[in-house]
C-alpha angles and dihedrals in degrees: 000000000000113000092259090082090050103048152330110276099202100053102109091044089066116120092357123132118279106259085216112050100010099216101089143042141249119258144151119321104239085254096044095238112179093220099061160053138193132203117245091218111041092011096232122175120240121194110207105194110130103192114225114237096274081042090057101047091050097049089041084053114106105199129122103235122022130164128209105215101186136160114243112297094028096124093238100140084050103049092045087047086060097047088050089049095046094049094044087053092054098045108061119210084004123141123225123178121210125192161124147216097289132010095241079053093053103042092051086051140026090009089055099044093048092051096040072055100047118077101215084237087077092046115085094179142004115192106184087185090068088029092227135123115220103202125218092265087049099262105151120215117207125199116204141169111234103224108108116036080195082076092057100062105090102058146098114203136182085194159024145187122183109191118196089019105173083071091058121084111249085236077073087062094040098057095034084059094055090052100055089103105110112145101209078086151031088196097080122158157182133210142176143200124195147134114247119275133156097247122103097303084075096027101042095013114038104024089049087048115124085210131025108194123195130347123111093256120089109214098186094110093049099055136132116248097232109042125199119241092200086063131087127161127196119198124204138196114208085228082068087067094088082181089071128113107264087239094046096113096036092051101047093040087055106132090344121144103251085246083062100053090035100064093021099057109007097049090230112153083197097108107150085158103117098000106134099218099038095164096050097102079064083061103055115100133167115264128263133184110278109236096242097238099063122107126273135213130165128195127204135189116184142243158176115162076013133058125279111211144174129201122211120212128195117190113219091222091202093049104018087232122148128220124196092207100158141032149185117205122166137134129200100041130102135245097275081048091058101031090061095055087045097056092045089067093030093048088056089055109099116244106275098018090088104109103176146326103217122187143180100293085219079074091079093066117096126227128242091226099066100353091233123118137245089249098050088054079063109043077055086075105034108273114117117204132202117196115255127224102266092196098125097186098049080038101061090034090055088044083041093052092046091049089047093055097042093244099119120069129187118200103228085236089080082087090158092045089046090045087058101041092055094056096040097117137163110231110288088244090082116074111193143044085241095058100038092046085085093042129096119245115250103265096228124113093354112136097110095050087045090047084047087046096061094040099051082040091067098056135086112285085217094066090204089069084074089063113108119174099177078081100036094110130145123206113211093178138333097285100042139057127173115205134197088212136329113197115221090019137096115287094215122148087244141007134188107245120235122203093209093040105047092015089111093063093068 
């Protein structure tokens, strides 16, 4: 709810000095705009927006790119209107684009909130036809749909502002980003408006923010290891809004799941409601180096467009826990591309601690163009697949399971695998963990949780079969080992250890 529907700004502005020439008063604009006021002697114009506090931290922030991530009623389309007003006044013959996911979005929206805030004195031409606003001092305004990046590359902007942004790709940003080159300023910027999701404005925006200001979660322990100076977030809770209704949050929690009200009206993006995996931040730990003579398993999942990855296991033999510790995630390459990488992880793994290589059963299938298989591209060049189980159900309830039991660890480096596990949901419209358990996972961004699905597939269902304790050694230096039992060897206290002899074992 933006503050237009609380209130007139301009109110108490109404019949004071001029604060720039000081011989007439402040009345209507010709349009009666709330916002604004005009002197009746040098007809100066007078905005009338006083930012709340969160306002205020967000307009006084100088990064380049910042987003406002607020709960319904936050005044978050407001506050973002006036920074793009603000910003066209001051930048003479500049271009700034403004838009969302679809037109009927953005016209209910953004474009409705900047025109309810500009007065039409400050407007020299409207063409509907184009859908743009040229402004008195030639700034042109231009009003898209953000559907296509491909529409985008042509232009030079000064500035951008993506409202709803959780429903726009993250390719929109991206190329929004690269036409921000417009030479009219050196003051070019990006902003976004959004309510909270799980998708990449948490994931490449938020997480990736050299400063998080406001909201009642504290993400240091969720970001991401290189930040990004350009970024800033500002989170909002709708109580902040102190132009709301009194009832405003009774009346819109009223019979709502607690996910709902958490990320709807207290700007919260934990939302572990309908996330298939909801204990896997209780997996990630940081990476370690791998004893050489634990198994090893790798799981694949393939792409073109998309992204081809593989998963690398390694099986604590004393616990049966399994650890992704590494992984390979790229789109656009070919087969050589993606076998290489491969080998270099398979070729440091010891002779006999190669579990499996498990791939997208779909693999096996060979093409009509050369009537060869995905699988036999790669044995080609030395990677050997064996189909996974595709059985999505029986797969995520095994991963689930693992990660149930503990048994399953992921090393916060696996930044591409933790992106997407954060994101695996079943559809909003089922609220607990019981209801969504028989549901399918929405098929969107999933190659690493398929890749994880075939992998966890192929192990025991009794996790304790995984536990090996021929290999559960534990070297204290280079002339000593301690062992819990080594069949076919001598069962002594102690034993010098012997590179040549015992070296296999690693």
């Amino acid at each position: 709810m933006s503050q237009t529907q609380s209130f007139k700004p301009n109110e108490q502005h109404i019949s004071q000095i001029c604060e720039h020439c000081h011989q007439g008063s402040y009345q209507h604009t010709d349009d009666h705009n709330d916002w604004w006021v005009k002197c009746t002697e040098c007809l100066s114009l007078k905005f009338c927006y006083i930012p709340q506090d969160h306002q205020y931290d967000f307009h006084k922030d100088t990064a380049m790119f910042r987003m406002y991530a607020g709960g319904f009623g936050s005044a978050k389309t407001s506050t973002c209107a006036t920074e793009f007003i603000e910003a066209a006044l001051r930048t003479p013959n500049g271009l700034g684009l403004i838009g969302a996911q679809t037109l009927p979005q953005l016209e209910n929206t953004a474009k409705l909130e900047l025109k309810n805030m500009l007065t039409t004195e400050l407007i020299k031409h409207e063409r509907l036809q184009k859908n743009e606003i040229i402004l008195i001092n030639g700034y042109r305004i231009i009003f898209r749909p953000l559907d296509d990046p491909d529409k985008f590359k042509s232009l030079n902007l000064t500035h951008f502002w993506i409202e709803e942004a959780s429903d726009v790709a993250l390719t929109i940003f991206i190329q929004l980003k690269t036409r921000l080159r417009n030479n009219v300023t050196k003051d070019h910027f990006g902003i976004l408006s959004t309510n909270p999701s799980m998708g990449w404005i948490k994931s490449e925006f938020l997480l990736q923010s050299q400063s998080i200001k406001g909201g009642t979660v504290d993400y240091s322990n969720q970001m991401n290891a290189e930040l990004n100076p350009f970024y800033s977030t500002h989170i909002s809770e709708t109580a902040k809004n102190k132009y709301l209704p009194k009832d405003f949050i009774e009346m819109n929690s009223k019979g709502k799941e607690q996910w709902w009200i958490n990320r709807f009206l207290n700007a919260s993006f934990e939302n572990k409601e309908g996330n298939v995996y909801p204990q896997w931040e209780d997996s990630l730990v940081q990476p370690f180096e791998i004893p050489k003579h634990w198994e090893k398993i790798q799981g694949s999942d393939f792409g073109i467009n998309d992204p081809t990855v593989a998963l690398w296991g390694a099986i604590d033999p004393k616990t049966g826990t399994t650890y992704i510790c590494d992984e390979h995630y790229e789109s656009g390459k070919a087969v050589p591309h993606h076998a290489i990488e491969m080998k270099k992880r398979l070729d440091t793994i010891p002779f006999g601690r190669l579990r499996f290589v498990v791939g997208d059963p779909s693999g096996q299938n060979r093409s009509h163009s050369d009537m060869r298989s995905v699988f036999e591209h790669y044995a080609e060049h030395g990677v050997y697949f064996q189909a996974g189980m595709n059985k999505l159900e029986d797969g995520v309830y095994k991963v689930h399971a693992f990660f149930e039991l503990g048994i399953l660890k992921i090393f916060s480096s696996c930044r591409n695998t933790i992106k997407e596990i954060q994101e695996y949901r079943y559809p909003e419209n089922s609220d607990t963990r019981k209801t969504n358990i028989g549901d399918k996972p929405i098929d969107k961004d999933n190659h690493a949780m398929d890749a994880l699905r075939y992998m966890i597939a192929e192990l025991p269902d009794n996790p304790k079969d995984l536990i090996n304790k021929s290999y559960s050694f534990y070297v204290e230096n280079s002339q000593k080992i301690e062992y819990d039992s080594i069949p076919h060897a001598l069962q002594d206290d102690e034993m010098v250890y012997n590179e040549q002899e015992w070296g296999s074992y690693y």
